[in-house]
Backbone as XML, in Angstrom:
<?xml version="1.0"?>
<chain id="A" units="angstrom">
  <residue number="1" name="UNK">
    <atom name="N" x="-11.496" y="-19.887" z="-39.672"/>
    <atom name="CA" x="-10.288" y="-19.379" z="-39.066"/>
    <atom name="C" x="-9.176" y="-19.333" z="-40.117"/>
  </residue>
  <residue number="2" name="UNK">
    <atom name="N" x="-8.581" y="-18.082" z="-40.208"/>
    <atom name="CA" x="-7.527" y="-18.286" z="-41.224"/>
    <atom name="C" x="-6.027" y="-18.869" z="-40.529"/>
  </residue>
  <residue number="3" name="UNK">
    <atom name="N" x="-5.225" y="-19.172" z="-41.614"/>
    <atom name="CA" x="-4.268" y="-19.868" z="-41.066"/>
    <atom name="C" x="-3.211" y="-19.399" z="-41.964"/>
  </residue>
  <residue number="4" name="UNK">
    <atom name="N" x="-2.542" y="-18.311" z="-41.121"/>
    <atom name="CA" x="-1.383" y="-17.471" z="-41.857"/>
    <atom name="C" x="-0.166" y="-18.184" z="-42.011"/>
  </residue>
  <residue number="5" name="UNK">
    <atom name="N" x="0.424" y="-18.243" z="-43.200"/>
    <atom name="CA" x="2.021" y="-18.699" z="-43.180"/>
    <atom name="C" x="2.867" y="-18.341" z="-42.504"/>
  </residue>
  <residue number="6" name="UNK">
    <atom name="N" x="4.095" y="-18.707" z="-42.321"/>
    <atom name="CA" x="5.185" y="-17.590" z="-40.917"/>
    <atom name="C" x="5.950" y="-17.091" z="-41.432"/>
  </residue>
  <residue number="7" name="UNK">
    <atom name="N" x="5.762" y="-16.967" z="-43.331"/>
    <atom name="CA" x="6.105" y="-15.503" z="-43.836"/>
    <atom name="C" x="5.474" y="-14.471" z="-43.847"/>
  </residue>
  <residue number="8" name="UNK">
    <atom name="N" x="3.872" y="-14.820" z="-43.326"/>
    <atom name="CA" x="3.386" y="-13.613" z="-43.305"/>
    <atom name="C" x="3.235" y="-12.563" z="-42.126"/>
  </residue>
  <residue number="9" name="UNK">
    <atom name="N" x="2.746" y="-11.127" z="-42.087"/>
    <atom name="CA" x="3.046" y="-10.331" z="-40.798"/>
    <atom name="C" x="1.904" y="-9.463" z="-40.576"/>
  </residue>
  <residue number="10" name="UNK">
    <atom name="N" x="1.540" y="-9.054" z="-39.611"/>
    <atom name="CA" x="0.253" y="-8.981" z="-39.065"/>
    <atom name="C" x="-0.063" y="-7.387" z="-39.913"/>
  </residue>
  <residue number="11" name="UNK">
    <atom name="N" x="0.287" y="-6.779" z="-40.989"/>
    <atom name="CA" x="-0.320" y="-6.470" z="-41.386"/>
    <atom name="C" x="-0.738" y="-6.889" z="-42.767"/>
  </residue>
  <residue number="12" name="UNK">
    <atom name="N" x="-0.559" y="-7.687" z="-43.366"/>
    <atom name="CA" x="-0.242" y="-8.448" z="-44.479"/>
    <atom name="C" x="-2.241" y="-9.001" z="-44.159"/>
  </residue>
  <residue number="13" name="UNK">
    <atom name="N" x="-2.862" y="-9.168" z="-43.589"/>
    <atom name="CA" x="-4.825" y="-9.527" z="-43.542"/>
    <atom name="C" x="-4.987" y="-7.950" z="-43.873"/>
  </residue>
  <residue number="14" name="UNK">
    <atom name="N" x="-4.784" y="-7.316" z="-43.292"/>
    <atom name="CA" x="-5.041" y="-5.961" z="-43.083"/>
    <atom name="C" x="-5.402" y="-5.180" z="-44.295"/>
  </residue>
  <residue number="15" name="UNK">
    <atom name="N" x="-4.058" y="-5.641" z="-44.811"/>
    <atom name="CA" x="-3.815" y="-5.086" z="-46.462"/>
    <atom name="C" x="-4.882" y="-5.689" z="-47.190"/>
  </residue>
  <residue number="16" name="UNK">
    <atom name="N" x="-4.670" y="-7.316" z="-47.435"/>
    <atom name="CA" x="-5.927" y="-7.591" z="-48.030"/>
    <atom name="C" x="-7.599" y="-7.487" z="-47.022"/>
  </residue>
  <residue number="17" name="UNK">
    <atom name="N" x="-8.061" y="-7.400" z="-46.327"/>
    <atom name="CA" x="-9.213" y="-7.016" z="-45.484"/>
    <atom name="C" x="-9.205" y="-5.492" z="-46.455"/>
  </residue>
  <residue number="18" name="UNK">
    <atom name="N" x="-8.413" y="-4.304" z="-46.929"/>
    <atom name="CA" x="-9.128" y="-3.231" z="-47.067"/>
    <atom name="C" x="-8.865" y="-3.263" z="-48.800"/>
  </residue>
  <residue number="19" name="UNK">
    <atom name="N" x="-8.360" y="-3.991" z="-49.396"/>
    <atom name="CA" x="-8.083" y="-4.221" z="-50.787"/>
    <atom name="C" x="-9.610" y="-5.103" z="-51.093"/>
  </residue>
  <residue number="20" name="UNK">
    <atom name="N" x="-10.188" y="-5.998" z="-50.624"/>
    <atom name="CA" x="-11.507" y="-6.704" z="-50.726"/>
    <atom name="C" x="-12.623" y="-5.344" z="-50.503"/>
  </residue>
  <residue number="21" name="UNK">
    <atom name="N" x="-12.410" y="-4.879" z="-49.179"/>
    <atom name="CA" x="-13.292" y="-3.678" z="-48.941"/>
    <atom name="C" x="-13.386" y="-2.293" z="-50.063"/>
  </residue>
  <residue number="22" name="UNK">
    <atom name="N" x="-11.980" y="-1.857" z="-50.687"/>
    <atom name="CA" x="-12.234" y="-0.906" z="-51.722"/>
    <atom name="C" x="-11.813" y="-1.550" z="-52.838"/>
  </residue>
  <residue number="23" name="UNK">
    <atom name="N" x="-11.783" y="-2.467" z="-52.999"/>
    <atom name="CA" x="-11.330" y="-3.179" z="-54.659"/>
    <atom name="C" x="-10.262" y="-2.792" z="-55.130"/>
  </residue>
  <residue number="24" name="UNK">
    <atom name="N" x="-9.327" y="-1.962" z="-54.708"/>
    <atom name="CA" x="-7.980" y="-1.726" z="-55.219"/>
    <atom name="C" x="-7.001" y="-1.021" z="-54.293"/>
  </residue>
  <residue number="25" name="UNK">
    <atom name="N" x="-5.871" y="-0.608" z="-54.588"/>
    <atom name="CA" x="-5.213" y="0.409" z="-53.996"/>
    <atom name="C" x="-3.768" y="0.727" z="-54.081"/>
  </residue>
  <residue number="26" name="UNK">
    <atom name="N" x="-3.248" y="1.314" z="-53.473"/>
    <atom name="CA" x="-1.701" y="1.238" z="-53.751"/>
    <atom name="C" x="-0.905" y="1.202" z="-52.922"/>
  </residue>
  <residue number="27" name="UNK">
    <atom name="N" x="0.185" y="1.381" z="-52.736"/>
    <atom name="CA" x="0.862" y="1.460" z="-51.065"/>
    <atom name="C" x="0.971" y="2.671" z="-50.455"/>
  </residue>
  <residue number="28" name="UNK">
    <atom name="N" x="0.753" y="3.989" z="-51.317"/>
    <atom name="CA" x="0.461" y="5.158" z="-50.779"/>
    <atom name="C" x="-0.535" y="5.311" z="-49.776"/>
  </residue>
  <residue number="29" name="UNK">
    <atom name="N" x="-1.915" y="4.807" z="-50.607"/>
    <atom name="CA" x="-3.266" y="5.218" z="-50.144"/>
    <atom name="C" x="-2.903" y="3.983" z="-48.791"/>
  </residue>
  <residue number="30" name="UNK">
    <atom name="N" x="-2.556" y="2.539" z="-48.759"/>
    <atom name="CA" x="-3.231" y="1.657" z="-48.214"/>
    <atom name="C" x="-2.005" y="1.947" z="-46.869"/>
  </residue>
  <residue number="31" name="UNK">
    <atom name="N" x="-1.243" y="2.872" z="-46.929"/>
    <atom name="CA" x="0.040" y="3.557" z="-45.881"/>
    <atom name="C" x="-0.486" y="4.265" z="-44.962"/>
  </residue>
  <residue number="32" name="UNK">
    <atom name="N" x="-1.859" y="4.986" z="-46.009"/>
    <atom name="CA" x="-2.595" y="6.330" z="-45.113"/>
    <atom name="C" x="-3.550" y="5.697" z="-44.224"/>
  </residue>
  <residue number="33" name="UNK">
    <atom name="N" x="-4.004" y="4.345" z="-44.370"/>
    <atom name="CA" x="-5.270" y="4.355" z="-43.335"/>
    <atom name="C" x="-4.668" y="3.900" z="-42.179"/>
  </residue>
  <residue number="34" name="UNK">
    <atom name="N" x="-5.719" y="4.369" z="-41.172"/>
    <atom name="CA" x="-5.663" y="4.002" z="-39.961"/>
    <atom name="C" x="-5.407" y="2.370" z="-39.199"/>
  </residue>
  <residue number="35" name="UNK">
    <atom name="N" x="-5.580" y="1.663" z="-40.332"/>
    <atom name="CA" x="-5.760" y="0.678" z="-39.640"/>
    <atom name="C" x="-4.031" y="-0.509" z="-39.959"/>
  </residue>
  <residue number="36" name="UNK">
    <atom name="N" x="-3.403" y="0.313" z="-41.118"/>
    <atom name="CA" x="-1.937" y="0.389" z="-40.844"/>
    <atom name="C" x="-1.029" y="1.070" z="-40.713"/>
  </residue>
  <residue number="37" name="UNK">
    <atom name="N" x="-0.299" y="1.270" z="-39.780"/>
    <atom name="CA" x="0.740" y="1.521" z="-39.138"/>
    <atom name="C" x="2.143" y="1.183" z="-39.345"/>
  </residue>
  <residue number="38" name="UNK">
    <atom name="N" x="2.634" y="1.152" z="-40.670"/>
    <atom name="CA" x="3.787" y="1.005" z="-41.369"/>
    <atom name="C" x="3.737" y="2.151" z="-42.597"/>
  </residue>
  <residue number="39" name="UNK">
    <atom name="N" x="4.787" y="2.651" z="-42.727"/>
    <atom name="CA" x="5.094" y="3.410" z="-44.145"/>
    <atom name="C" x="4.758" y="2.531" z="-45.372"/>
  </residue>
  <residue number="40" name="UNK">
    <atom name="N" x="4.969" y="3.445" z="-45.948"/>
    <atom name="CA" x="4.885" y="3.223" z="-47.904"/>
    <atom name="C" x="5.562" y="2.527" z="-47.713"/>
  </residue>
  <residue number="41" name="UNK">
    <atom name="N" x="7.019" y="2.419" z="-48.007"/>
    <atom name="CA" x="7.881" y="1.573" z="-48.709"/>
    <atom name="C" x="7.921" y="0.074" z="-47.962"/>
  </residue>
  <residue number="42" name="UNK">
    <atom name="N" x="7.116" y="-0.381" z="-46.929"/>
    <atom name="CA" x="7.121" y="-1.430" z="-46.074"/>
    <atom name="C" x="5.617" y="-1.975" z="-46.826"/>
  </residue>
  <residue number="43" name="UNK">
    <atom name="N" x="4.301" y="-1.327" z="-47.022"/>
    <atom name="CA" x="3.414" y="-1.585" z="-47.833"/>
    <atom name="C" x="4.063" y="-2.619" z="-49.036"/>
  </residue>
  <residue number="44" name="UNK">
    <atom name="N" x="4.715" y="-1.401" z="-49.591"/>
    <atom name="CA" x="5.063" y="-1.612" z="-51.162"/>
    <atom name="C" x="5.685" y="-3.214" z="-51.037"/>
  </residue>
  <residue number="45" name="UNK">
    <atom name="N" x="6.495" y="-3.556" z="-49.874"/>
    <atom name="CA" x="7.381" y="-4.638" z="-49.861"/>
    <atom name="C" x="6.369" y="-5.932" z="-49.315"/>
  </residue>
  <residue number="46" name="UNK">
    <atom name="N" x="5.289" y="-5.348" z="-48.799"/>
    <atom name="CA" x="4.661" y="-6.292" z="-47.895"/>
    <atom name="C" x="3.374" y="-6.803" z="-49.183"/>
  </residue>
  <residue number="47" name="UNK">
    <atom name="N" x="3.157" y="-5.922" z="-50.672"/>
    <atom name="CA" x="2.108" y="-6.231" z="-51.625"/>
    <atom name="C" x="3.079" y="-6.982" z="-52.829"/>
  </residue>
  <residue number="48" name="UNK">
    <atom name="N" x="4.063" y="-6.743" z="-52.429"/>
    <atom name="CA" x="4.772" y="-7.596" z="-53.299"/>
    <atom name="C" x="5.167" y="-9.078" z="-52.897"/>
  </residue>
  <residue number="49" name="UNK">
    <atom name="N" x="5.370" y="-8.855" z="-51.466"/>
    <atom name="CA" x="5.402" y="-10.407" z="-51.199"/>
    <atom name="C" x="3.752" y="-11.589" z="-51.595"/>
  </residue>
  <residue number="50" name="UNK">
    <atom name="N" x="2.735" y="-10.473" z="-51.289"/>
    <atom name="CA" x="1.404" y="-10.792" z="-51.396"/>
    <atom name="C" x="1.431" y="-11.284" z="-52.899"/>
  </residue>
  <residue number="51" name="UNK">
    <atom name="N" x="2.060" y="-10.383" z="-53.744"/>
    <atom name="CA" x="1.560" y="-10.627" z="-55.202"/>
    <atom name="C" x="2.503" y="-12.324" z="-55.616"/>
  </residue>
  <residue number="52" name="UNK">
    <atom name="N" x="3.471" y="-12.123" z="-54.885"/>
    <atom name="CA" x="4.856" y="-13.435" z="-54.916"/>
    <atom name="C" x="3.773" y="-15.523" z="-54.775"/>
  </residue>
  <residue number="53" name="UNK">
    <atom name="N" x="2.701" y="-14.740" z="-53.593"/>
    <atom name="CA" x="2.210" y="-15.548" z="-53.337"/>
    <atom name="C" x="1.072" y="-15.828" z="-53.780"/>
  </residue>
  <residue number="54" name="UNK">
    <atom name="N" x="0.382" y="-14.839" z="-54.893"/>
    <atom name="CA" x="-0.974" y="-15.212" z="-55.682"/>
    <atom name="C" x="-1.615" y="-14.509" z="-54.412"/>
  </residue>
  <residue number="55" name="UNK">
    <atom name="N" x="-1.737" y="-13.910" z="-53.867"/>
    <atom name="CA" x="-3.141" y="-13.234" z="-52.911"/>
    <atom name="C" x="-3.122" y="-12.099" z="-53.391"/>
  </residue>
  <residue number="56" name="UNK">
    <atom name="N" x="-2.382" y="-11.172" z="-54.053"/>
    <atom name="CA" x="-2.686" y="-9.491" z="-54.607"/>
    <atom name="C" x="-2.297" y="-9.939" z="-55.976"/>
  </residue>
  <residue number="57" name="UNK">
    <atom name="N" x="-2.865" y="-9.170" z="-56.557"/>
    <atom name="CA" x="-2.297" y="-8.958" z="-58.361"/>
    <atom name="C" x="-2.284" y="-7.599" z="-58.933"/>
  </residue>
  <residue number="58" name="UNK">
    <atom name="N" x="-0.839" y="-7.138" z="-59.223"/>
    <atom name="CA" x="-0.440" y="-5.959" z="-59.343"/>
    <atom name="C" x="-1.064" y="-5.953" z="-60.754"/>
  </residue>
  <residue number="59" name="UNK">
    <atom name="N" x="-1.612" y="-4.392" z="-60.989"/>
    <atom name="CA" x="-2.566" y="-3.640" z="-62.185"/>
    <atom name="C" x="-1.760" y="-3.040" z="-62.947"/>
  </residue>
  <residue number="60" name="UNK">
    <atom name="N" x="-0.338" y="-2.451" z="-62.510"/>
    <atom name="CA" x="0.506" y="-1.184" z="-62.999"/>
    <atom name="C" x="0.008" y="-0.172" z="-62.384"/>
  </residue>
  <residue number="61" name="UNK">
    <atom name="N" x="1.280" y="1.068" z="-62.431"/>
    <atom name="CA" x="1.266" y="2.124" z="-61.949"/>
    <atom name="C" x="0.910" y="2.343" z="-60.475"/>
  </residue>
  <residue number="62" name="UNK">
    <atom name="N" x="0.915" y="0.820" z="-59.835"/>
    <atom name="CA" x="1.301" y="0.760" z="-58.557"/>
    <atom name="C" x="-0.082" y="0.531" z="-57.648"/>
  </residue>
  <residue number="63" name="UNK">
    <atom name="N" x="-0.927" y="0.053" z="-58.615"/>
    <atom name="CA" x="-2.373" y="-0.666" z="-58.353"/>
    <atom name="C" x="-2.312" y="-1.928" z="-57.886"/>
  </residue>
  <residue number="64" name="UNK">
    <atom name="N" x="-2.902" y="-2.475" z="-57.373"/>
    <atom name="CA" x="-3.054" y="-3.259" z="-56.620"/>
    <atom name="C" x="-4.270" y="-4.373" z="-56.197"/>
  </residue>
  <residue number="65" name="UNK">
    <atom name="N" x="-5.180" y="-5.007" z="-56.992"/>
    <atom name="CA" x="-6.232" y="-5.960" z="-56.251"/>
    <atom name="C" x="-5.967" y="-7.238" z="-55.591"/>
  </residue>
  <residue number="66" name="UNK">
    <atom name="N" x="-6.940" y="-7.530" z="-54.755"/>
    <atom name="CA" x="-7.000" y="-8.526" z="-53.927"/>
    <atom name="C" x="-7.470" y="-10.227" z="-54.767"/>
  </residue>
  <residue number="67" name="UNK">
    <atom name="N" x="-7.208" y="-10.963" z="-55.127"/>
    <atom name="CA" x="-7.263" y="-12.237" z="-56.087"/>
    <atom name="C" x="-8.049" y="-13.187" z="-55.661"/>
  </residue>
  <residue number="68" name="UNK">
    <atom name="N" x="-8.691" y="-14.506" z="-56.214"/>
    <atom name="CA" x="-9.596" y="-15.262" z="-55.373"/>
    <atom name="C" x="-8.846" y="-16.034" z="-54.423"/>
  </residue>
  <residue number="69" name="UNK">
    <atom name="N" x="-7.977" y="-16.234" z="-54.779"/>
    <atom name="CA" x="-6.682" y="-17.015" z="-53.857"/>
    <atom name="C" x="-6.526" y="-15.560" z="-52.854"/>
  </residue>
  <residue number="70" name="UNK">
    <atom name="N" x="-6.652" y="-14.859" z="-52.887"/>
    <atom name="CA" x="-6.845" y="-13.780" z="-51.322"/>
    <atom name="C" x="-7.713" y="-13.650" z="-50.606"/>
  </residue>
  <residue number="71" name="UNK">
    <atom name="N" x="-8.719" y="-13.779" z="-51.450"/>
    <atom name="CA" x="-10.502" y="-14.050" z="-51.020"/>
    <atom name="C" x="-10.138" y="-15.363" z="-50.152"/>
  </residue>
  <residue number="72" name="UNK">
    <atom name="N" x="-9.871" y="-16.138" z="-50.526"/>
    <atom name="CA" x="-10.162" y="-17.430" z="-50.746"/>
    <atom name="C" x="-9.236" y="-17.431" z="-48.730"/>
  </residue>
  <residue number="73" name="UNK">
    <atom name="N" x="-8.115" y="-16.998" z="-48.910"/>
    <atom name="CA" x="-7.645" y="-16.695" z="-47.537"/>
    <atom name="C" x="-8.308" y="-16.249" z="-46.486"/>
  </residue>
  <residue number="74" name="UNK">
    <atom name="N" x="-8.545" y="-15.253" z="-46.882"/>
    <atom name="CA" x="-9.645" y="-13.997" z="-45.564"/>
    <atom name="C" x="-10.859" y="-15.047" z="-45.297"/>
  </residue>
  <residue number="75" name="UNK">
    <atom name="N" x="-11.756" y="-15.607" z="-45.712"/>
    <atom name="CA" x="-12.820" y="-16.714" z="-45.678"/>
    <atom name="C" x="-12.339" y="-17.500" z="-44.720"/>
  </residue>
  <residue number="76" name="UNK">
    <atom name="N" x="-11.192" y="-17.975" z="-44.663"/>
    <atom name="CA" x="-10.373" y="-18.983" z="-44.358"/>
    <atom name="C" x="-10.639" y="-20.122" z="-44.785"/>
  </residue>
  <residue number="77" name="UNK">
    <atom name="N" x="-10.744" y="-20.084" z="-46.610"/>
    <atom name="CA" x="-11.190" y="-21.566" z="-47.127"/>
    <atom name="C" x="-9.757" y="-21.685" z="-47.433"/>
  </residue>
  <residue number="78" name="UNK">
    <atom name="N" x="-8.526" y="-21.032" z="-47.391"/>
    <atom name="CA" x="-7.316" y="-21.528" z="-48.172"/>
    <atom name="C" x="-5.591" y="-21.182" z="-46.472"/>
  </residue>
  <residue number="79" name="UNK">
    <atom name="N" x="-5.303" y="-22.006" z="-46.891"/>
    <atom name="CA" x="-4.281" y="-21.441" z="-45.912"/>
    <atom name="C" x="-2.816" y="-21.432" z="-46.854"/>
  </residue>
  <residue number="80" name="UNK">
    <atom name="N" x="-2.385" y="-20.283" z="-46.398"/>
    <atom name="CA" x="-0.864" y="-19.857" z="-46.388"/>
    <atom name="C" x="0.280" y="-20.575" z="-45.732"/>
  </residue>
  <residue number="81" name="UNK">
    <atom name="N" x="-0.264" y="-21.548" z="-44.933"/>
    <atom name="CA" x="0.517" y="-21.998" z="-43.509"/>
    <atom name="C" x="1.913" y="-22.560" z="-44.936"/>
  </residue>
  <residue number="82" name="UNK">
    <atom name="N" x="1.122" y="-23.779" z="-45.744"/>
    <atom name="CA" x="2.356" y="-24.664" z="-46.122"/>
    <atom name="C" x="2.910" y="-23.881" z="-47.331"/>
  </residue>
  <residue number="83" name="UNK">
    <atom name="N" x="3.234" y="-22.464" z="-47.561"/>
    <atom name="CA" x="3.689" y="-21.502" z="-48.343"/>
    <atom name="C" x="5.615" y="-22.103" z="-48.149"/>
  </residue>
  <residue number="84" name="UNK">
    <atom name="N" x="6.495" y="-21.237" z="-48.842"/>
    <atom name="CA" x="7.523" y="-22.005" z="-47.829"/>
    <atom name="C" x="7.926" y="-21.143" z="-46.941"/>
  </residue>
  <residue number="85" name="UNK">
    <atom name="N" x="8.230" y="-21.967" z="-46.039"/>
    <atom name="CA" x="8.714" y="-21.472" z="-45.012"/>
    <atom name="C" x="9.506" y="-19.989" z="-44.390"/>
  </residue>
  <residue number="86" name="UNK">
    <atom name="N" x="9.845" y="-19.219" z="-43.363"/>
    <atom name="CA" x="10.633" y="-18.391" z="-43.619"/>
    <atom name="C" x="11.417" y="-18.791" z="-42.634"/>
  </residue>
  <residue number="87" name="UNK">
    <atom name="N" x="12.767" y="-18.123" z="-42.384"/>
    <atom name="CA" x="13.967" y="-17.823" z="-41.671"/>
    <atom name="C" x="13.984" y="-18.365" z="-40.381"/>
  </residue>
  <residue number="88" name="UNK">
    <atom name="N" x="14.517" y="-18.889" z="-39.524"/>
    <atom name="CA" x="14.237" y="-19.582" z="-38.122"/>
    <atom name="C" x="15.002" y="-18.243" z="-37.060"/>
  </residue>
  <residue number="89" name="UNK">
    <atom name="N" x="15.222" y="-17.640" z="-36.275"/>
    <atom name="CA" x="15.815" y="-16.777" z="-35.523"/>
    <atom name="C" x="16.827" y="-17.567" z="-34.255"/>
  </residue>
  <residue number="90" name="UNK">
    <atom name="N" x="18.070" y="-17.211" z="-34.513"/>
    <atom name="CA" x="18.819" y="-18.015" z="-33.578"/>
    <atom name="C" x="18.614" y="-18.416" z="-31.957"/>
  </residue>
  <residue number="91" name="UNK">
    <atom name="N" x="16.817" y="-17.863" z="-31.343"/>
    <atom name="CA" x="16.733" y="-17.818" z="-30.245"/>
    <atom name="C" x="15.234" y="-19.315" z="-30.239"/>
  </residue>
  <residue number="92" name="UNK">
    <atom name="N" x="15.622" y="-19.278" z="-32.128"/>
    <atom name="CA" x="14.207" y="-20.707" z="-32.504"/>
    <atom name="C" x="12.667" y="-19.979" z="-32.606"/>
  </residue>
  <residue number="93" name="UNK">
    <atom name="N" x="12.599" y="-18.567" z="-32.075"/>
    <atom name="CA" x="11.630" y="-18.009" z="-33.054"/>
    <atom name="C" x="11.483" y="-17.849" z="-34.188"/>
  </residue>
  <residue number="94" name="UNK">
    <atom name="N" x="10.076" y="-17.547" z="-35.032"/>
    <atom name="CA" x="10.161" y="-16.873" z="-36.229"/>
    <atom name="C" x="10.019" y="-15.904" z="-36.959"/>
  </residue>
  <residue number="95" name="UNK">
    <atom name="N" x="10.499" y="-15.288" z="-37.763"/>
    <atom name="CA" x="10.258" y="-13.901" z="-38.020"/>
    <atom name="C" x="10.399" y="-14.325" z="-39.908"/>
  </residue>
  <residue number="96" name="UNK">
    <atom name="N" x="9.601" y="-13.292" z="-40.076"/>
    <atom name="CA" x="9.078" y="-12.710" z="-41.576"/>
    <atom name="C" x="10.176" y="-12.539" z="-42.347"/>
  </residue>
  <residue number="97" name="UNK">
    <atom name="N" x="9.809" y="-12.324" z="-43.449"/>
    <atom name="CA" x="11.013" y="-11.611" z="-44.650"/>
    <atom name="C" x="11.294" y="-10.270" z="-44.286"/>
  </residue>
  <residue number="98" name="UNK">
    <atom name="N" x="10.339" y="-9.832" z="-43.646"/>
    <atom name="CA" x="11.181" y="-8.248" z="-43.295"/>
    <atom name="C" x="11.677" y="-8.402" z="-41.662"/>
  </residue>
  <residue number="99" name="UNK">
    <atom name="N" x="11.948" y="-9.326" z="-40.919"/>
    <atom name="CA" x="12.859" y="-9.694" z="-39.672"/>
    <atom name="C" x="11.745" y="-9.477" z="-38.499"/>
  </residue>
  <residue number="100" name="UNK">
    <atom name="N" x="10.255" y="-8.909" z="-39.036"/>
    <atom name="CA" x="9.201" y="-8.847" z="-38.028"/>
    <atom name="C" x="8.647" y="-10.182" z="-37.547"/>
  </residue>
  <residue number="101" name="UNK">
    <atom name="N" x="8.157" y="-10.253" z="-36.153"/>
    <atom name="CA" x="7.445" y="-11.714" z="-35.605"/>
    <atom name="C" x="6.267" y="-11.920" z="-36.284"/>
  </residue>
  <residue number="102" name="UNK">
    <atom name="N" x="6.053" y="-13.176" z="-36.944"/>
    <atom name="CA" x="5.016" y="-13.112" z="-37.551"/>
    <atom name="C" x="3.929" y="-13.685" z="-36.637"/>
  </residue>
  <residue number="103" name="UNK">
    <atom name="N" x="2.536" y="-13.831" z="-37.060"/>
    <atom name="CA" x="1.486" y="-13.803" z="-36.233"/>
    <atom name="C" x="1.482" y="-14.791" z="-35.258"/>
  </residue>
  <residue number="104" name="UNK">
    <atom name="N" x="2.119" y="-16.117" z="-35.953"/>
    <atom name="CA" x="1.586" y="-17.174" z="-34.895"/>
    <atom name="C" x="2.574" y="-17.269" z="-34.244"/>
  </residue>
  <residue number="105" name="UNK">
    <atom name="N" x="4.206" y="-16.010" z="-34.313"/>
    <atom name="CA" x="4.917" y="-15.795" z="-33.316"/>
    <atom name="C" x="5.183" y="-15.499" z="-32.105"/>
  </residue>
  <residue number="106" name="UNK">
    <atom name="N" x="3.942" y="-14.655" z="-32.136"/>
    <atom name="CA" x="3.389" y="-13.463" z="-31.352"/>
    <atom name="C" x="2.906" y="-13.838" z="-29.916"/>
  </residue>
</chain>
């Protein structure tokens, strides 16, 4: 069972689930599939937080792989949980770096 941090946001597996599956990508291509539902520039922000945390490692020119510390997540041999923390919401929910509910918000 993986065990997401409550900076992370439910498409943030997603990203890495299809970065393990094609070995690379960018926020263009990984914008176009079906199985996320956010623009580019929310990608771009959501592989950078990934890369912030050792689970993606940026290639240049806007490449993108998935790291063993990402592997190591999706398996669920590693957890994100004690990453630090994010933002508390004045109603005592939590929400992400981009103000979305993160998973175990939900």
């Amino acid at each position: 069972m993986r065990r997401s941090g409550a900076w992370m946001t439910i498409w943030d597996d997603r990203i890495l689930e299809i970065l393990r599956d094609e070995d690379s990508g960018t926020p263009s291509k990984l914008a176009e599939r079906e199985q996320i539902r956010v623009k580019r520039p929310q990608v771009s922000r959501r592989l950078q937080k990934l890369s912030e945390r050792g689970l993606v490692k940026p290639l240049g020119n806007g490449v993108y792989i998935i790291t063993e510390r990402g592997e190591g997540y999706l398996d669920g041999e590693i957890s994100t949980y004690e990453d630090e923390p994010d933002e508390i919401r004045e109603n005592g929910g939590e929400e992400n770096d981009d103000g979305v509910p993160s998973p175990g918000g939900i």
